[in-house]
C-alpha positions as CSV (number, residue, x, y, z in Angstrom):
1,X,10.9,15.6,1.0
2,X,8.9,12.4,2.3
3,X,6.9,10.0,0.7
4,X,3.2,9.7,1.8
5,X,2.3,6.0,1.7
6,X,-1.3,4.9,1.4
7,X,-3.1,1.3,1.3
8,X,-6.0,1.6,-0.6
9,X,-9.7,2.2,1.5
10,X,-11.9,-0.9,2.7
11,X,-12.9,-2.9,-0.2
12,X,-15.8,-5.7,-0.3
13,X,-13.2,-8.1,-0.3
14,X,-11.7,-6.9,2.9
15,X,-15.3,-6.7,4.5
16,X,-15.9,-10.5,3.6
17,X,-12.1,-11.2,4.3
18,X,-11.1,-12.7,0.5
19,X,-7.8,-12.7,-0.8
20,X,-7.5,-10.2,-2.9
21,X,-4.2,-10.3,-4.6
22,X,-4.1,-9.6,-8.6
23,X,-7.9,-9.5,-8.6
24,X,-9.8,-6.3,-7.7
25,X,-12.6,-5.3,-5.5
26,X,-15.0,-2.3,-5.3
27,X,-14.5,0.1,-2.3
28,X,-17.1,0.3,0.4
29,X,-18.5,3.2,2.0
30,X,-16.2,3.5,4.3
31,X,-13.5,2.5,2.6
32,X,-14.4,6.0,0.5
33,X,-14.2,7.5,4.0
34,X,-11.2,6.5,4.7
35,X,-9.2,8.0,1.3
36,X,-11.2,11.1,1.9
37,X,-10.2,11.7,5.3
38,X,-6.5,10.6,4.3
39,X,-6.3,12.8,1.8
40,X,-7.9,16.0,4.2
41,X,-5.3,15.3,6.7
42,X,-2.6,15.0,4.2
43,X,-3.7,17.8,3.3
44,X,-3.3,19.6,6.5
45,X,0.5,18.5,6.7
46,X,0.9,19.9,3.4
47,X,0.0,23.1,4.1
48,X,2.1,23.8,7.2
49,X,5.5,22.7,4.8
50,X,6.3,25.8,3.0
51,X,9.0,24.3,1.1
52,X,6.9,21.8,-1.0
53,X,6.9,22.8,-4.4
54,X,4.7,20.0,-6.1
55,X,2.7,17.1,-5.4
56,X,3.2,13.7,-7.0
57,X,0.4,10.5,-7.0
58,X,1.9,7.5,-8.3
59,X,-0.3,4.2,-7.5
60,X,-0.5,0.5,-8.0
61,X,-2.6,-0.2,-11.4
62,X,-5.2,-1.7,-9.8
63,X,-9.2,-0.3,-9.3
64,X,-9.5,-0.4,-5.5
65,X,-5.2,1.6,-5.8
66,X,-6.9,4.1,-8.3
67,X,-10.2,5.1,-7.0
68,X,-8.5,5.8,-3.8
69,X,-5.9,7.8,-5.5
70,X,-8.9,9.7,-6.9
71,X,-10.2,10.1,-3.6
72,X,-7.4,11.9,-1.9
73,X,-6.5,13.8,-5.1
74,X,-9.8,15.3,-5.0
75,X,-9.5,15.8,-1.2
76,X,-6.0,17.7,-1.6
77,X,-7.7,20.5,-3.7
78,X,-4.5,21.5,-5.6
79,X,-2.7,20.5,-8.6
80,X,-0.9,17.2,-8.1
81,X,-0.9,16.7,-12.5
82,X,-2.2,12.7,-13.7
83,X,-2.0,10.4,-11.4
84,X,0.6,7.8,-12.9
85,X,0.3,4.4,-12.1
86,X,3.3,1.5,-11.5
87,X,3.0,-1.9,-11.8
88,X,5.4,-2.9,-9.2
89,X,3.1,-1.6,-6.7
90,X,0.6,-4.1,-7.3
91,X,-0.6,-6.2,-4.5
92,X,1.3,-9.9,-4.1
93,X,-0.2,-12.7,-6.3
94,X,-2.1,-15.1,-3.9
95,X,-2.2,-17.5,-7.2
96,X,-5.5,-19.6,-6.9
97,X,-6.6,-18.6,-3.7
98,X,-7.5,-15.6,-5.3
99,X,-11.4,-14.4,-4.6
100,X,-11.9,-17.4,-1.9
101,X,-12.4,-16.3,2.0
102,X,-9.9,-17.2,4.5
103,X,-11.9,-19.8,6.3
104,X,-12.2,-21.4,2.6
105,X,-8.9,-22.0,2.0
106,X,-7.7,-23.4,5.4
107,X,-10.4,-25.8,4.9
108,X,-9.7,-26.5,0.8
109,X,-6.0,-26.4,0.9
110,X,-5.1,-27.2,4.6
111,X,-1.2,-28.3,3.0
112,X,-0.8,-25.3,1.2
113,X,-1.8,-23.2,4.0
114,X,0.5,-24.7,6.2
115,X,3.5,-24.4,3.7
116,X,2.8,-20.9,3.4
117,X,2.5,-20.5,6.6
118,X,5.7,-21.8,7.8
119,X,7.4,-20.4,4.9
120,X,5.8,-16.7,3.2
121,X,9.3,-15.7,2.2
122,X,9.6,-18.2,-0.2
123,X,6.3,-20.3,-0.8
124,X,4.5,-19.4,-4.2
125,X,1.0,-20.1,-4.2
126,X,-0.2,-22.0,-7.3
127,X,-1.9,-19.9,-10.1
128,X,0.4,-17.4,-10.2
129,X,0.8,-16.6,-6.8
130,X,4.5,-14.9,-5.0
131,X,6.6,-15.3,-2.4
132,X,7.6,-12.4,0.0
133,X,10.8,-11.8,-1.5
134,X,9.2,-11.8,-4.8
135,X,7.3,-8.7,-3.6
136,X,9.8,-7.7,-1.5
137,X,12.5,-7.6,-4.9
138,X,10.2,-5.7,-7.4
139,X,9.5,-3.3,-4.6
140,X,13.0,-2.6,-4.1
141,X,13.8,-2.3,-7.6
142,X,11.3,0.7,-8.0
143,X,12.4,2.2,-5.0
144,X,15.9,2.0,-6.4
145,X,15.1,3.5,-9.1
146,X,12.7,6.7,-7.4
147,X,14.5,6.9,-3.8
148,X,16.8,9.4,-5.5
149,X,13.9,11.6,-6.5
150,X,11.3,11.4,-4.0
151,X,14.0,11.6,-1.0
152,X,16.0,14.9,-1.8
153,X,14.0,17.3,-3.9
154,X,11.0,19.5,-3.1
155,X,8.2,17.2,-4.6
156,X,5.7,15.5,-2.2
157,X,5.4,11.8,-3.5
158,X,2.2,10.0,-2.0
159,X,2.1,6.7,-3.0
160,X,-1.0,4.8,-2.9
161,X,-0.6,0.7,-2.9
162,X,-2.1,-2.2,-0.6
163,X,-1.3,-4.2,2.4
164,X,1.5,-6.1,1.5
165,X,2.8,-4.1,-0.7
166,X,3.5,-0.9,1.9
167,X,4.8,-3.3,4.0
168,X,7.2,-4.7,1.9
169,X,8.0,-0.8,1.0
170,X,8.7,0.3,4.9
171,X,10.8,-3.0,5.7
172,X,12.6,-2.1,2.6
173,X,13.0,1.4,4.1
174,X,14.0,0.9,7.5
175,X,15.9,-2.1,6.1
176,X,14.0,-4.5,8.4
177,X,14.8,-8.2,8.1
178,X,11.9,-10.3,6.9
179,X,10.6,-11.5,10.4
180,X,10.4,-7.6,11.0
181,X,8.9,-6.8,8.0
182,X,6.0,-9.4,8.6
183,X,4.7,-8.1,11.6
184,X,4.5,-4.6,10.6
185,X,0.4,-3.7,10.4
186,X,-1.3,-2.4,7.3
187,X,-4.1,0.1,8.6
188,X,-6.8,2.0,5.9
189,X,-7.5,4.2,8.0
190,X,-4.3,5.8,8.4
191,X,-1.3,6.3,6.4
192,X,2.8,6.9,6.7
193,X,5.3,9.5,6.6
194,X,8.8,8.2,5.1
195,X,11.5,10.7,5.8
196,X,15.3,10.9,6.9
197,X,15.2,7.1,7.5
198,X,12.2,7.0,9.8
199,X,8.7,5.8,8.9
200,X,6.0,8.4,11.2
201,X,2.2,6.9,11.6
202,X,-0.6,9.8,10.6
203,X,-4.3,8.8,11.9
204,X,-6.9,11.7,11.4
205,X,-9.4,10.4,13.6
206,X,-6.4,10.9,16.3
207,X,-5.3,14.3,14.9
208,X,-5.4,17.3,16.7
């Protein structure tokens, strides 16, 4: 069966383009929009799969992860039992730059910009921040530890987690190097289809 994969919907954050990270953010509008639409056109594909026997939500532990969970849950309209949350699929730590616009902290920390910059596989922000392969190592150790579930039995798993966090997730999948795995987009208004080694793109607004 595949795993659905979700980034949670447009947060306020996102609209005034803050790093995020550890820290949370209410969902916008539209960023409602997007979950519900998600999760009517995940629907959709559900539906037409007559082998699916059960429905599974796990997501990230943070508010902007869980509302949206909510969001499609309530637009799937069927039993998918608590939605369970993971730590691992929290967002990478951006340390101190945490709550501060973009803009900001080219201008505040010009050094540390161009550090991480040069080197996001390995440079950890101050405050707590991660590295890539931080990321990229607790994500592989839960999908170690599910791939074996979600990937051969008849449970849909839709996973709901943020924009670095899928990404680390479908580089891990298609076992992309890091380069790779850093120019792969993270879209909330669409969401992705991992199955039999391939990752497939869904867009509802594009959907027949």
């Amino acid at each position: 069966m595949p795993l659905f994969l979700f980034r949670h919907g447009e947060t306020a954050h996102n609209v005034a383009d803050k790093f995020q990270g550890h820290s949370d953010s209410n969902l916008t509008q539209l960023g409602q929009k997007q979950a519900r639409e998600n999760g009517r056109f995940l629907s959709r594909l559900i539906q037409q799969n007559r082998k699916i026997e059960s429905i599974k939500i796990v997501s990230s532990p943070l508010g902007r992860t869980v509302a949206t969970a909510h969001l499609i849950q309530q637009a799937l309209a069927t039993d998918t039992g608590e939605i369970q949350t993971d730590p691992r699929l929290i967002e990478m730590g951006y340390g101190h730059w945490e709550g501060l616009p973009r803009d900001d902290v080219r201008r505040q920390f010009p050094q540390q910009w161009a550090d991480r910059s040069a080197h996001p596989d390995t440079y950890e922000i101050a405050g707590g921040g991660e590295s890539y392969q931080i990321l990229l190592a607790r994500v592989s150790d839960w999908m170690v530890e599910t791939r074996h579930i979600w990937d051969v039995r008849q449970t849909v798993w839709v996973v709901i987690s943020h924009g670095g966090t899928g990404r680390a997730i479908r580089g891990r999948y298609l076992e992309l190097d890091m380069g790779e795995m850093l120019t792969l987009d993270r879209p909330q208004d669409s969401f992705f289809e991992l199955a039999d080694g391939q990752v497939h793109r869904h867009t509802p607004d594009t959907a027949a």
